[in-house]
N, C-alpha and C positions, 0 to 999 in steps of 0.2 A: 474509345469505341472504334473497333476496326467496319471499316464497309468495304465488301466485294461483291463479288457475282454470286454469289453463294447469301448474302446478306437475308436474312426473310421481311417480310412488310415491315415488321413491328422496330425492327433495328434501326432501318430507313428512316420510319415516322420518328423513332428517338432523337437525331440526327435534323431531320427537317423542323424541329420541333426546339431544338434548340437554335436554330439559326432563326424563327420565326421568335421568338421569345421574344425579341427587342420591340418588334411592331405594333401598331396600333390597329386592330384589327376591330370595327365597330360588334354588337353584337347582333345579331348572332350568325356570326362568321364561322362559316364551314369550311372544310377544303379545298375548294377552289377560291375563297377568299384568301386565304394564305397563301398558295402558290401564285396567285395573281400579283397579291403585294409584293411577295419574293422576288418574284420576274421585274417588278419595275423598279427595287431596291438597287442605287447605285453603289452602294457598299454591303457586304454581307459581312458577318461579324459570328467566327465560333472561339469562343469561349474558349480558355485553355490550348488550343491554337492548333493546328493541321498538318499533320505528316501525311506527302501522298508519295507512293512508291510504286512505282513501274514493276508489272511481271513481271515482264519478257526479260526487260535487262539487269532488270533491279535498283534501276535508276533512284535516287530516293529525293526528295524537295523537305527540307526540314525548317519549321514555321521561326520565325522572328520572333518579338516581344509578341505580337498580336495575332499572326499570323493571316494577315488581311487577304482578304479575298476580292478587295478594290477591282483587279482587273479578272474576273472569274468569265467574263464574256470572252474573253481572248483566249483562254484553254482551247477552246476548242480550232 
């Protein structure tokens, strides 16, 4: 699944939708129930694992066994 600036809602929600998969969300848990949990999730976990690649230079980050998202706070 590629995501860019160009991405539409539904692509996004694919994406969020599987990183939310692991959670235990009570019901009936809506959207801000997910993103909430996500945000206090100290590990995120995608599935078949994460290639992120830079525009500008083309820098590319290619995922490991798991491709852990453990320090995904620190990106930024």
């Amino acid at each position: 699944m590629v995501l860019d600036a160009g991405c539409g809602d539904e692509r996004v929600g694919l994406f969020v939708a599987a990183l939310a998969g692991r959670l235990e969300i009570q019901p009936p848990g809506g959207r801000d129930e997910v993103v909430n949990a996500l945000l206090a999730e100290d590990f995120l976990i995608a599935a078949g694992g994460l290639r992120v690649r830079g525009g500008t230079i083309g820098t590319v980050v290619t995922p490991g066994c798991c491709a852990g998202l453990e320090d995904w706070r620190d990106w930024a």
